[in-house]
SERO-887870 format. One record per residue (C-alpha): x, y, z; residue in one letter. Coordinates in nm, 2 decimals, always signed. Each point is the difference from the previous one (the first is absolute). Layout:
<rec><u>X</u><v>Y</v><w>Z</w><res>A</res></rec>
...
//
This chain:
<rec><u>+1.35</u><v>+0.62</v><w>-1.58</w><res>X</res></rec>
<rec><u>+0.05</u><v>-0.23</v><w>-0.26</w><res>X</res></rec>
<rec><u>-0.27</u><v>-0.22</v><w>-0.20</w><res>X</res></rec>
<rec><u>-0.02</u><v>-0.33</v><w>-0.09</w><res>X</res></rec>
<rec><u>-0.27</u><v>-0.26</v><w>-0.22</w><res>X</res></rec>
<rec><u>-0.11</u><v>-0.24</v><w>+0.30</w><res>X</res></rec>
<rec><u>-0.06</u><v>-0.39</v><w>-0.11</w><res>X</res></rec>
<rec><u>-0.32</u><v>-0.07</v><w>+0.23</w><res>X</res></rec>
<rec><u>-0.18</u><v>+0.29</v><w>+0.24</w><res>X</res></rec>
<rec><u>-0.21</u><v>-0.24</v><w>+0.24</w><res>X</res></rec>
<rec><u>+0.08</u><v>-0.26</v><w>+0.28</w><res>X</res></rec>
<rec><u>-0.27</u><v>-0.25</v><w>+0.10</w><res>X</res></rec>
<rec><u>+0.01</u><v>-0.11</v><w>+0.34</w><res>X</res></rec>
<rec><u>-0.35</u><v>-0.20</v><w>+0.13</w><res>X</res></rec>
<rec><u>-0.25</u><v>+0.22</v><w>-0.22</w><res>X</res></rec>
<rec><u>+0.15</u><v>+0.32</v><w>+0.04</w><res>X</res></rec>
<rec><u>+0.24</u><v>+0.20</v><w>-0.28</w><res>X</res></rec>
<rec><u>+0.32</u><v>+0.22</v><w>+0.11</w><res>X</res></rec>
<rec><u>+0.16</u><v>+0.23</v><w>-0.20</w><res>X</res></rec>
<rec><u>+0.26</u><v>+0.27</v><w>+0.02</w><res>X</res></rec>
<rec><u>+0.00</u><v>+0.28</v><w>-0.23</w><res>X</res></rec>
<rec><u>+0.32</u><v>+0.18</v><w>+0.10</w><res>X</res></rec>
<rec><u>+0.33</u><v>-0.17</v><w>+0.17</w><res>X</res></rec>
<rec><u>+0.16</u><v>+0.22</v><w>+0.27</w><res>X</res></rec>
<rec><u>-0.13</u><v>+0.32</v><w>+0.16</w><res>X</res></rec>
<rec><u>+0.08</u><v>+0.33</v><w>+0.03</w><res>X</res></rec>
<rec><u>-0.21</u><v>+0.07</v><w>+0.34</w><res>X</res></rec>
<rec><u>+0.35</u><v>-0.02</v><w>+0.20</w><res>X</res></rec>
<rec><u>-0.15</u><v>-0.22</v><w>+0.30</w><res>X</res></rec>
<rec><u>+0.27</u><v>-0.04</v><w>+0.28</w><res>X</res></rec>
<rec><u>-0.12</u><v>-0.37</v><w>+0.02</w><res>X</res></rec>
<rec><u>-0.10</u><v>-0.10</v><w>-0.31</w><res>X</res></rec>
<rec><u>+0.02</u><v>-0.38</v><w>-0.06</w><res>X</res></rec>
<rec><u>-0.04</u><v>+0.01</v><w>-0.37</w><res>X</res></rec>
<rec><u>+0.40</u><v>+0.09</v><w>+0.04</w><res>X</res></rec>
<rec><u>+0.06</u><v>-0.30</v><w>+0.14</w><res>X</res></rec>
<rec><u>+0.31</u><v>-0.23</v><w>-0.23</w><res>X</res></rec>
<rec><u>-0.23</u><v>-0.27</v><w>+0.00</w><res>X</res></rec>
<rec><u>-0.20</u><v>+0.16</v><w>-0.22</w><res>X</res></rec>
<rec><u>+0.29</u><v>-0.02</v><w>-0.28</w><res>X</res></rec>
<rec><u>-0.02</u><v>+0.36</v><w>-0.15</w><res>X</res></rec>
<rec><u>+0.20</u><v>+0.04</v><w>-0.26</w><res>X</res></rec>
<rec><u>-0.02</u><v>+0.38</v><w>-0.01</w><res>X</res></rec>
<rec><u>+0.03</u><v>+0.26</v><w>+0.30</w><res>X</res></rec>
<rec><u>-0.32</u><v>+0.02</v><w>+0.15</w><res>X</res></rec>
<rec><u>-0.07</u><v>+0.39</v><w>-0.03</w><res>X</res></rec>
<rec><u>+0.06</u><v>-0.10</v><w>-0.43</w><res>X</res></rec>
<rec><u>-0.39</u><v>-0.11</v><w>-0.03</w><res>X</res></rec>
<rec><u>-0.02</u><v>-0.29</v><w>-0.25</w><res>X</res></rec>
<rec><u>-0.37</u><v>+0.09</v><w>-0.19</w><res>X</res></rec>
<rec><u>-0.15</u><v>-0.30</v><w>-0.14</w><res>X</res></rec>
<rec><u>-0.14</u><v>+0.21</v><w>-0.33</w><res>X</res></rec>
<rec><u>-0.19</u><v>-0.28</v><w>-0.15</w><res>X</res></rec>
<rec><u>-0.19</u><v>-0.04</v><w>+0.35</w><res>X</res></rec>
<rec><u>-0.33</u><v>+0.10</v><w>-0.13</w><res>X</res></rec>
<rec><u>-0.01</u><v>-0.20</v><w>-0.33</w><res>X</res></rec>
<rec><u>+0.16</u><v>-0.31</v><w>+0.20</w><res>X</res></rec>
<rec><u>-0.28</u><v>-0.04</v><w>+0.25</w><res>X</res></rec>
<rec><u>-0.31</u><v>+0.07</v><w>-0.29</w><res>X</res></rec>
<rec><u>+0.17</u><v>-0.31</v><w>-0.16</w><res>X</res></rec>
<rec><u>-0.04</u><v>-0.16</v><w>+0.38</w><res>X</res></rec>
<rec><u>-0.28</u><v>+0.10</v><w>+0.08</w><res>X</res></rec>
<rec><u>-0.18</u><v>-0.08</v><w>-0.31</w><res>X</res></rec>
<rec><u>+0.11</u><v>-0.37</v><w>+0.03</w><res>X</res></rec>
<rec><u>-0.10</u><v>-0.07</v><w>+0.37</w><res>X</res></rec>
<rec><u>-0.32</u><v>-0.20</v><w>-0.01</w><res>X</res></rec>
<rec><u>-0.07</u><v>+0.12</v><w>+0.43</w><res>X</res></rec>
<rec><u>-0.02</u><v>+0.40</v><w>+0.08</w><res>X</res></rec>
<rec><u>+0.22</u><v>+0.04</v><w>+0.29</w><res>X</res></rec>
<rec><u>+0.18</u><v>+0.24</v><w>+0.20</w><res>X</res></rec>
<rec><u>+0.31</u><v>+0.17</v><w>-0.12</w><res>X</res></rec>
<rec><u>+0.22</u><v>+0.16</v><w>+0.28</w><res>X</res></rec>
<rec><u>+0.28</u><v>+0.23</v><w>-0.07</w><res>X</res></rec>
<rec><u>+0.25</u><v>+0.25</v><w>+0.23</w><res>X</res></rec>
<rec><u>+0.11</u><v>-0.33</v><w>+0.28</w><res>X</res></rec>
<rec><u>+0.37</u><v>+0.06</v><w>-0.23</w><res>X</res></rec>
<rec><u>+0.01</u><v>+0.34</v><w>-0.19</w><res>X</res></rec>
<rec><u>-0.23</u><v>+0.32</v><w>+0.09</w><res>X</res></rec>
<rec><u>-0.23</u><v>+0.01</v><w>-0.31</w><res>X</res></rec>
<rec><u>-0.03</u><v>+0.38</v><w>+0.07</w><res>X</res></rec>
<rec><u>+0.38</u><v>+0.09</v><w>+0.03</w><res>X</res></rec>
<rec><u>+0.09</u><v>+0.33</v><w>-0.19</w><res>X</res></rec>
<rec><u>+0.05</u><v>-0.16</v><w>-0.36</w><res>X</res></rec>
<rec><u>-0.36</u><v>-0.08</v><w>+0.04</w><res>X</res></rec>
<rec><u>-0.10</u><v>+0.38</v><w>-0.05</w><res>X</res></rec>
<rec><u>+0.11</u><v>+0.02</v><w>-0.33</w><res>X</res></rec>
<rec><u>+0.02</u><v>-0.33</v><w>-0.13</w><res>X</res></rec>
<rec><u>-0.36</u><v>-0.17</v><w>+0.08</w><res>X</res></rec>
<rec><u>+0.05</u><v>-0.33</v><w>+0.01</w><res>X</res></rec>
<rec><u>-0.17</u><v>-0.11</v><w>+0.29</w><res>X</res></rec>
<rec><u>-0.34</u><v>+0.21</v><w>-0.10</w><res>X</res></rec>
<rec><u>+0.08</u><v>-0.18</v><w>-0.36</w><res>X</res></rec>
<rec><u>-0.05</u><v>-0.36</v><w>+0.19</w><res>X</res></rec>
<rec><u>-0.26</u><v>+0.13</v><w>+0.24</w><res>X</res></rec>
<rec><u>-0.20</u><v>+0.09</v><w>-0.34</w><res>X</res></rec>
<rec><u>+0.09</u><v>-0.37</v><w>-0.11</w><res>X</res></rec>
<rec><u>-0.13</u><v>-0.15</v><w>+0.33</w><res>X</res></rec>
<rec><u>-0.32</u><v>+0.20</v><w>+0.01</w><res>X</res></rec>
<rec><u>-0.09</u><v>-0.11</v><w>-0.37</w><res>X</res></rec>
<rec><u>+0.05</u><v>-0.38</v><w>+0.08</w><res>X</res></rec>
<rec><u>-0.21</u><v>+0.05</v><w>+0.32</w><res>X</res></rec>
<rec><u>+0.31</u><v>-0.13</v><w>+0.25</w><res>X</res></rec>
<rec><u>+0.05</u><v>+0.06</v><w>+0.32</w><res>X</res></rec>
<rec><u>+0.25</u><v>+0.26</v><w>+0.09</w><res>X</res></rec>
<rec><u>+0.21</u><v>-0.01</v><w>+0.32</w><res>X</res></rec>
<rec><u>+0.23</u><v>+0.30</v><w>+0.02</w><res>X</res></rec>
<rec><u>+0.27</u><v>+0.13</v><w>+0.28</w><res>X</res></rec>
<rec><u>+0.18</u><v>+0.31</v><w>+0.01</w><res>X</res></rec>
<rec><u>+0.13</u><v>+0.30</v><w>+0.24</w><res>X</res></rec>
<rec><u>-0.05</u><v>+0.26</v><w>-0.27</w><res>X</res></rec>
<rec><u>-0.28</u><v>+0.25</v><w>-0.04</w><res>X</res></rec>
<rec><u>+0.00</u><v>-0.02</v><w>-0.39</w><res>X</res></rec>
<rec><u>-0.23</u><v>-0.29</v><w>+0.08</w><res>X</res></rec>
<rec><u>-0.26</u><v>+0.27</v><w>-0.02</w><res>X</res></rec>
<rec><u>+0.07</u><v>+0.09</v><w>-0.41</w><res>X</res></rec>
<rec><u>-0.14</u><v>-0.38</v><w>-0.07</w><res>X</res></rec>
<rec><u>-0.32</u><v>-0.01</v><w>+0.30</w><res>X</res></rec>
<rec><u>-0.26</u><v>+0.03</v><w>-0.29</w><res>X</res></rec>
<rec><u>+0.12</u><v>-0.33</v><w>-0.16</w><res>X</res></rec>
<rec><u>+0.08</u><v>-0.14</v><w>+0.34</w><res>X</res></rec>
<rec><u>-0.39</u><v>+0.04</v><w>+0.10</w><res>X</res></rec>
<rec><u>-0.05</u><v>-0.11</v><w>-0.35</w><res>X</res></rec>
<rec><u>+0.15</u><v>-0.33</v><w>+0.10</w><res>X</res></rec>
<rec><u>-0.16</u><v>+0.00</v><w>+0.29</w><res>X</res></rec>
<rec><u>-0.33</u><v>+0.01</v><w>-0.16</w><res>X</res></rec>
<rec><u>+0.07</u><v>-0.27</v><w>-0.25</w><res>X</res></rec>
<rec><u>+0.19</u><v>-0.25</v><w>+0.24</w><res>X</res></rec>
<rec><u>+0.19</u><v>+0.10</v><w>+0.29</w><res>X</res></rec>
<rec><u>+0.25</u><v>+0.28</v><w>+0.10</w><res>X</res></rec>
<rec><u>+0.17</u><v>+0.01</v><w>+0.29</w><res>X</res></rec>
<rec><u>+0.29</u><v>+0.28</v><w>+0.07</w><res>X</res></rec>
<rec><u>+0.26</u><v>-0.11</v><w>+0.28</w><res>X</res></rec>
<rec><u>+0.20</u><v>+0.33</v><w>+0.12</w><res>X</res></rec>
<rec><u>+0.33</u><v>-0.05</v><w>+0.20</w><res>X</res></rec>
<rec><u>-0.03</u><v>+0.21</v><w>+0.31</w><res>X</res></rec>
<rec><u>+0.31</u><v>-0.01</v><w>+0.24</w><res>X</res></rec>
<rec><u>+0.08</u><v>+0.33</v><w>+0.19</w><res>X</res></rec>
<rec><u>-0.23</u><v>+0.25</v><w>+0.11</w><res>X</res></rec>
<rec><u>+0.24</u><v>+0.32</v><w>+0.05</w><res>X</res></rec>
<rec><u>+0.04</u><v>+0.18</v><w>-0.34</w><res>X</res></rec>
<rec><u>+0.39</u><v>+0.05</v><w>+0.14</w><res>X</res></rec>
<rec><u>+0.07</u><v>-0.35</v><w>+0.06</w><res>X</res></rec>
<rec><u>-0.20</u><v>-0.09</v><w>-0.32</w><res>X</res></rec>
<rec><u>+0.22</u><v>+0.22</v><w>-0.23</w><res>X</res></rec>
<rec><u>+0.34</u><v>-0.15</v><w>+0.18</w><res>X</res></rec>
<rec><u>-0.18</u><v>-0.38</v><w>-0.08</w><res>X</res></rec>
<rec><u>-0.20</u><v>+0.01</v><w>-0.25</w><res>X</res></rec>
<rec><u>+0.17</u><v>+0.33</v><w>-0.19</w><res>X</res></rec>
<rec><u>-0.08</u><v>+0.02</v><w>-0.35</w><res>X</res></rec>
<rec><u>-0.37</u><v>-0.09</v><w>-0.01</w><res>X</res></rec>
<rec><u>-0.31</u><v>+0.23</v><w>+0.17</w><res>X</res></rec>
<rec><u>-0.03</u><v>-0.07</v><w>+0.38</w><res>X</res></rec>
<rec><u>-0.24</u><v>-0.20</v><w>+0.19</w><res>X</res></rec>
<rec><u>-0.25</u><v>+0.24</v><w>+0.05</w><res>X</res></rec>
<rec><u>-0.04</u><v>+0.02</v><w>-0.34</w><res>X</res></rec>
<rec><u>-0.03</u><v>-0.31</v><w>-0.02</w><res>X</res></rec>
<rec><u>-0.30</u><v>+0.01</v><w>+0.21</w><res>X</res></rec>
<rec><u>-0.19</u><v>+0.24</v><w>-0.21</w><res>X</res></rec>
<rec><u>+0.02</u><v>-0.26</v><w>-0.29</w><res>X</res></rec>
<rec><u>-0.12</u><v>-0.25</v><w>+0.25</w><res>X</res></rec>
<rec><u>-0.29</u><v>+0.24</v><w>+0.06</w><res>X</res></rec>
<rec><u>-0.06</u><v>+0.05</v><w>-0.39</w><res>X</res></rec>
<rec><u>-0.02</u><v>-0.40</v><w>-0.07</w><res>X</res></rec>
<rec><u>-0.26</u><v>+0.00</v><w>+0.28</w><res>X</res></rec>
<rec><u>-0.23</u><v>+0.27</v><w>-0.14</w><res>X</res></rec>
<rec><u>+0.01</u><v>-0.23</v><w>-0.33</w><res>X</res></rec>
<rec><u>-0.08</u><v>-0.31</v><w>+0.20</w><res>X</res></rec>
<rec><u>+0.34</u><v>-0.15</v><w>-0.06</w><res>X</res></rec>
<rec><u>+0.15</u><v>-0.23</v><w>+0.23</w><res>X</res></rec>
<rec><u>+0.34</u><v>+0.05</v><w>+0.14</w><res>X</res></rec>
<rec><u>+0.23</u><v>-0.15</v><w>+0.20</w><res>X</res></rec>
<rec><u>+0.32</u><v>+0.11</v><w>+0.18</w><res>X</res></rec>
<rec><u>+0.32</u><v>-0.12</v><w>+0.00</w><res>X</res></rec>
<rec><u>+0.13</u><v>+0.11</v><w>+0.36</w><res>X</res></rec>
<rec><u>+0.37</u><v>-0.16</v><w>-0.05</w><res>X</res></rec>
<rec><u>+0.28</u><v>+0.08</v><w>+0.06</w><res>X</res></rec>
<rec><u>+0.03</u><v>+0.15</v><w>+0.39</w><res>X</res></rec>
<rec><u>+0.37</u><v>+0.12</v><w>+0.04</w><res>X</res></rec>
<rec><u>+0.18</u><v>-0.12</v><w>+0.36</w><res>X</res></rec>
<rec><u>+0.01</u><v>+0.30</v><w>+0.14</w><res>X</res></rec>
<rec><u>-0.08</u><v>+0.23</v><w>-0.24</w><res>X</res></rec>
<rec><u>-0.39</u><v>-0.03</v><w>-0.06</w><res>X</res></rec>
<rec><u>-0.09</u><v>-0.33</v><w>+0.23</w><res>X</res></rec>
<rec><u>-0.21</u><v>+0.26</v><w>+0.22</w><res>X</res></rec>
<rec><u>-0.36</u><v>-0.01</v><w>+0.14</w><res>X</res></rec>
<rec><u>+0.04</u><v>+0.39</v><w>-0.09</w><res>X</res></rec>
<rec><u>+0.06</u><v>-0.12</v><w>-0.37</w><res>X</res></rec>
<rec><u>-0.25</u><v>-0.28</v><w>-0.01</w><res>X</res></rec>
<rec><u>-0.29</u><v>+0.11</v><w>+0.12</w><res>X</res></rec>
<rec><u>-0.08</u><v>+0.32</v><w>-0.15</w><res>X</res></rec>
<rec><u>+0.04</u><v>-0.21</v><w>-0.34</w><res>X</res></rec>
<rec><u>-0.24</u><v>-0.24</v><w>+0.13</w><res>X</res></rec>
<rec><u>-0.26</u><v>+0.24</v><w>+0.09</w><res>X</res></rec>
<rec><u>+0.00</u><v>+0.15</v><w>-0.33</w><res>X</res></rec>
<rec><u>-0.01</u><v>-0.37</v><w>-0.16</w><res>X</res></rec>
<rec><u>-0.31</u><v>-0.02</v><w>+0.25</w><res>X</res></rec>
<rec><u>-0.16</u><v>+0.33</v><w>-0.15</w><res>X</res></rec>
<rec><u>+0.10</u><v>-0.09</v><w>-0.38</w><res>X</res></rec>
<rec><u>-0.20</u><v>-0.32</v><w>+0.05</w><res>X</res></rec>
<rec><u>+0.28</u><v>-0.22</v><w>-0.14</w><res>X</res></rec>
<rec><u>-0.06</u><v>-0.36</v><w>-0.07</w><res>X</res></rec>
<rec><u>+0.28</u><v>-0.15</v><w>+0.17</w><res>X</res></rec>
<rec><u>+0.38</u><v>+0.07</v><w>+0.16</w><res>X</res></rec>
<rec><u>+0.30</u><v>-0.23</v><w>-0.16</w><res>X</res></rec>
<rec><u>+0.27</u><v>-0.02</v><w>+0.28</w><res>X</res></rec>
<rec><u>+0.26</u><v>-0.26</v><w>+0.01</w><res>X</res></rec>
<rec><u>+0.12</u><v>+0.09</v><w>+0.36</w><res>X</res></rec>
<rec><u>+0.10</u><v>+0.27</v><w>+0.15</w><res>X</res></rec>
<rec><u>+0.37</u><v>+0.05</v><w>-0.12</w><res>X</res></rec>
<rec><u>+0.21</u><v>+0.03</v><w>-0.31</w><res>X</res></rec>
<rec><u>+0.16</u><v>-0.32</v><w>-0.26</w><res>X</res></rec>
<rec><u>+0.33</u><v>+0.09</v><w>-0.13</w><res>X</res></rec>
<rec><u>+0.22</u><v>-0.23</v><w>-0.26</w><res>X</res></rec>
<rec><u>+0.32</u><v>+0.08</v><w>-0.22</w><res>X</res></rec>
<rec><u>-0.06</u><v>+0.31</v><w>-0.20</w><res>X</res></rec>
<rec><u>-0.27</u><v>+0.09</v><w>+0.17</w><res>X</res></rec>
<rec><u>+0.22</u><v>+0.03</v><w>+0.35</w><res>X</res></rec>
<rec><u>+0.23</u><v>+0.21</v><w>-0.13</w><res>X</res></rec>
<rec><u>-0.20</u><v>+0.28</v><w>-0.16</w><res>X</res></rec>
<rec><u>-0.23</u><v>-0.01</v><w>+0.35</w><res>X</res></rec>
<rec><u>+0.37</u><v>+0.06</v><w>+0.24</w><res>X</res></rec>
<rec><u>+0.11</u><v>+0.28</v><w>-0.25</w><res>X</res></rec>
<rec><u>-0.32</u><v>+0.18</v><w>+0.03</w><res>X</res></rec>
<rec><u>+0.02</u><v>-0.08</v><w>+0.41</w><res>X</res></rec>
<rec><u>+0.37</u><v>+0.16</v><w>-0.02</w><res>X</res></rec>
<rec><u>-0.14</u><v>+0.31</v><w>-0.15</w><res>X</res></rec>
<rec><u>-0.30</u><v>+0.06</v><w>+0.16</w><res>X</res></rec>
<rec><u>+0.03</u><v>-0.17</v><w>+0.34</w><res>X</res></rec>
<rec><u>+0.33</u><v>-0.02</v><w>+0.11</w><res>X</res></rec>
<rec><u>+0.14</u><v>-0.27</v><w>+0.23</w><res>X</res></rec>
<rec><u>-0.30</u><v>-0.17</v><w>-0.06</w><res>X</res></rec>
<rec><u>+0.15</u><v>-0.26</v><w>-0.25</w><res>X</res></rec>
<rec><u>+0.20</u><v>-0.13</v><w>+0.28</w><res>X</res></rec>
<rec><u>-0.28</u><v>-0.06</v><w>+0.19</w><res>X</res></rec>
<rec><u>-0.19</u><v>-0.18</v><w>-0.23</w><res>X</res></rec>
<rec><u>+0.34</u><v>-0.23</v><w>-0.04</w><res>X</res></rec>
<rec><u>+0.05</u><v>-0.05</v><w>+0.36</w><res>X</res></rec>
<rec><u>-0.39</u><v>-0.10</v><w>+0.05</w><res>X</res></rec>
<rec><u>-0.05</u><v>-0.19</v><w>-0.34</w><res>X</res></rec>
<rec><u>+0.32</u><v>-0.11</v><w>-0.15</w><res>X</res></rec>
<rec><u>-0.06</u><v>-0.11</v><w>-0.33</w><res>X</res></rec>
<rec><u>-0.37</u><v>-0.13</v><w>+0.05</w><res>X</res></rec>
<rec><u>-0.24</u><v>+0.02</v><w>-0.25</w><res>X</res></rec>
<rec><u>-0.26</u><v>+0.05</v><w>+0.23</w><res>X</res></rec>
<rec><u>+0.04</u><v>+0.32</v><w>+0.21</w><res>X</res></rec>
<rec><u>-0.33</u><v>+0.02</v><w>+0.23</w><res>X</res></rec>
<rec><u>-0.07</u><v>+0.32</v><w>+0.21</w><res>X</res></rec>
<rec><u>+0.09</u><v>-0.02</v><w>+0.33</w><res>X</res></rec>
<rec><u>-0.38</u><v>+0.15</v><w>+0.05</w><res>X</res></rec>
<rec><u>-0.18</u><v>-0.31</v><w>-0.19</w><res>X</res></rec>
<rec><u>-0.20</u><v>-0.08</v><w>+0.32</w><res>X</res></rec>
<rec><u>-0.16</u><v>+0.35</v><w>+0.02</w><res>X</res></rec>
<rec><u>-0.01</u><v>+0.08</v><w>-0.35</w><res>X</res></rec>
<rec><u>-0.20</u><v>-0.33</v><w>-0.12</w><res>X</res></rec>
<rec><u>-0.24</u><v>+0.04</v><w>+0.25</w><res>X</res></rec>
<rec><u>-0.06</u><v>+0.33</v><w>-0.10</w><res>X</res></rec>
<rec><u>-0.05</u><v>-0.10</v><w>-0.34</w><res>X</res></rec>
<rec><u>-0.24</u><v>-0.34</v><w>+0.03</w><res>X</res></rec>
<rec><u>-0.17</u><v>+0.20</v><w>+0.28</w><res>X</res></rec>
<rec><u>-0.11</u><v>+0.29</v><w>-0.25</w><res>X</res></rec>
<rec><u>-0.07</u><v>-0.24</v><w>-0.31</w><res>X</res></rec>
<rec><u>-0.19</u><v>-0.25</v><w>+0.23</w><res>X</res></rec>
<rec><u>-0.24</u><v>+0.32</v><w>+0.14</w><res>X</res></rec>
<rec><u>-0.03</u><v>+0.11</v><w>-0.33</w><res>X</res></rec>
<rec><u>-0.09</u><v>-0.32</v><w>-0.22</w><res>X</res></rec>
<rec><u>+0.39</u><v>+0.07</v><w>-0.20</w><res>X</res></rec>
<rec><u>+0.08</u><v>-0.33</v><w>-0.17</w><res>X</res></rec>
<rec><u>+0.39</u><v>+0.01</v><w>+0.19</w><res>X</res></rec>
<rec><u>+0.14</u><v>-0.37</v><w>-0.03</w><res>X</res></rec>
<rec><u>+0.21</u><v>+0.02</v><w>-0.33</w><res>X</res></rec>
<rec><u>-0.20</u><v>-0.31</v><w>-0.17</w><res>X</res></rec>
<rec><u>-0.33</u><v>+0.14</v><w>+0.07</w><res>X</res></rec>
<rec><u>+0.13</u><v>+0.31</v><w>-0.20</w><res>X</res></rec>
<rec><u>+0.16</u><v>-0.17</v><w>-0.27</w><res>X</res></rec>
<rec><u>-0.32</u><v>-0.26</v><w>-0.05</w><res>X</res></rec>
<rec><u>-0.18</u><v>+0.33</v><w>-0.01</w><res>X</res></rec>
<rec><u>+0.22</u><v>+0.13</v><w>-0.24</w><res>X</res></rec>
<rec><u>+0.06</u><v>-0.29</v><w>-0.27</w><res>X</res></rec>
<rec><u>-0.37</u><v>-0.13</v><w>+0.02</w><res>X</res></rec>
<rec><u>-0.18</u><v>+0.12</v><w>-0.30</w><res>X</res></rec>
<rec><u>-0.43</u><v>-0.10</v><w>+0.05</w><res>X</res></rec>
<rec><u>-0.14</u><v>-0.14</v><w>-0.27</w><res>X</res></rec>
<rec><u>-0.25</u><v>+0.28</v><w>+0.14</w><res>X</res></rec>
<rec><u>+0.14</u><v>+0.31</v><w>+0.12</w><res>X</res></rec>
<rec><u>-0.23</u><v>+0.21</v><w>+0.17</w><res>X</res></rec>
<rec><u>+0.16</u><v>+0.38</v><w>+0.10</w><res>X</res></rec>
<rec><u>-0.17</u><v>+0.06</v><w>+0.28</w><res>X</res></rec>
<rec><u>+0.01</u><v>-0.33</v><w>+0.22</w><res>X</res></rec>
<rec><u>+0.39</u><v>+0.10</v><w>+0.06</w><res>X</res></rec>
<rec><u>-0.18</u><v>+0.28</v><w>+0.23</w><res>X</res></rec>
<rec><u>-0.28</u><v>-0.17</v><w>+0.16</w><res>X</res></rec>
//
């Protein structure tokens, strides 16, 4: 971990505001993109880089933008990695956001979400909170071989359940599905059903499958050669060097999932979700999300 004075915190895009606290992640995530070279770290990806004049930098933003508007944070670096325990900055800039009266749109796989849900419902009174959890693999096994140094997905579902008891939306992030490793109607559907009994807003899936580029690639066939052996080779023989690598169960799978959402009113086409999730109303009313 290593800390640095950032220039700017916020990125504009359309009328709604990015930012990224942390860069890199300590969550271990056999697929992470964020590893990808494109990305141009400069530092090994487990050495966080902590923006430690986050907080101060977006008061100064926020306090110059003339339009409230939603801020989302977590699509690069978890906000809640393990730094976040002792060092606060992402309840620091939550504090910021709720005292401007912005709109707060927040995703992460970690259960230390639940240290900050008083100012997230805080937000969500004043504007407009909405919590977006990554949920991948159902079986705590496979979850710790995947998704090994953050709490598993069911877990993860309880603080889907305690957003919901504070009216706070939620969405899930249901990406990525591993060829042959969690591409399975036994994976997907019990994760559905609880998305069903949560009362999530809406499901973000890209497809069913995986993306790989340089950087990332590598890590992801490392952890395949420990974990599942001989399956590297597979994935080389079917995919080559693609970036896309769909699940050979993509038929199946997606009509699983749009069959569920549909039945269940679950905003599942990825722009529905993401209007949903950068829209700030001049008007926000809590409880017309659950009518």
């Amino acid at each position: 971990m290593h800390f640095v004075d950032a220039k700017g915190i916020l990125t504009s895009n359309n009328g709604f505001a990015g930012m990224n606290i942390y860069r890199g992640c300590t969550h271990g995530c056999i697929y992470c993109d964020s590893r990808s070279k494109c990305y141009q770290f400069t530092h090994a990806f487990e050495d966080i880089e902590v923006k430690q004049n986050a907080p101060i930098l977006l008061e100064q933003a926020l306090k110059s933008k003339r339009k409230k508007c939603m801020i989302g944070t977590g699509a690069m670096s978890d906000p809640y990695m393990h730094c976040e325990q002792e060092l606060e900055l992402t309840r620091k800039c939550l504090e910021v956001i709720s005292r401007y009266e912005f709109g707060l749109a927040i995703q992460t796989k970690s259960d230390r979400i639940l240290r900050d849900i008083d100012l997230l419902d805080e937000i969500n009174r004043k504007a407009k909170c909405v919590v977006e959890i990554t949920l991948t693999t159902y079986d705590d096994e496979l979850c710790s071989i995947v998704e090994p140094n953050v709490c598993n997905t069911k877990r993860r579902i309880e603080v889907l359940e305690e957003m919901q008891k504070r009216h706070i939306p939620t969405v899930v992030w249901l990406t990525p599905l591993l060829p042959y490793i969690n591409d399975t109607v036994e994976n997907l559907a019990p994760i559905l059903d609880e998305c069903v009994r949560v009362g999530v807003k809406g499901i973000i899936s890209f497809g069913m499958g995986l993306t790989l580029r340089e950087g990332d690639r590598e890590y992801y066939y490392e952890a395949l050669d420990k974990h599942f052996p001989g399956l590297k080779q597979k994935y080389i023989n079917t995919f080559g060097n693609a970036y896309e690598l769909p699940s050979p169960n993509t038929g199946e799978l997606t009509e699983l999932f749009q069959r569920v959402c549909r039945k269940n009113g679950i905003l599942y086409k990825p722009q529905d979700c993401f209007r949903f999730m950068q829209e700030l109303p001049e008007k926000y009313q809590q409880m017309s999300l659950f009518d």
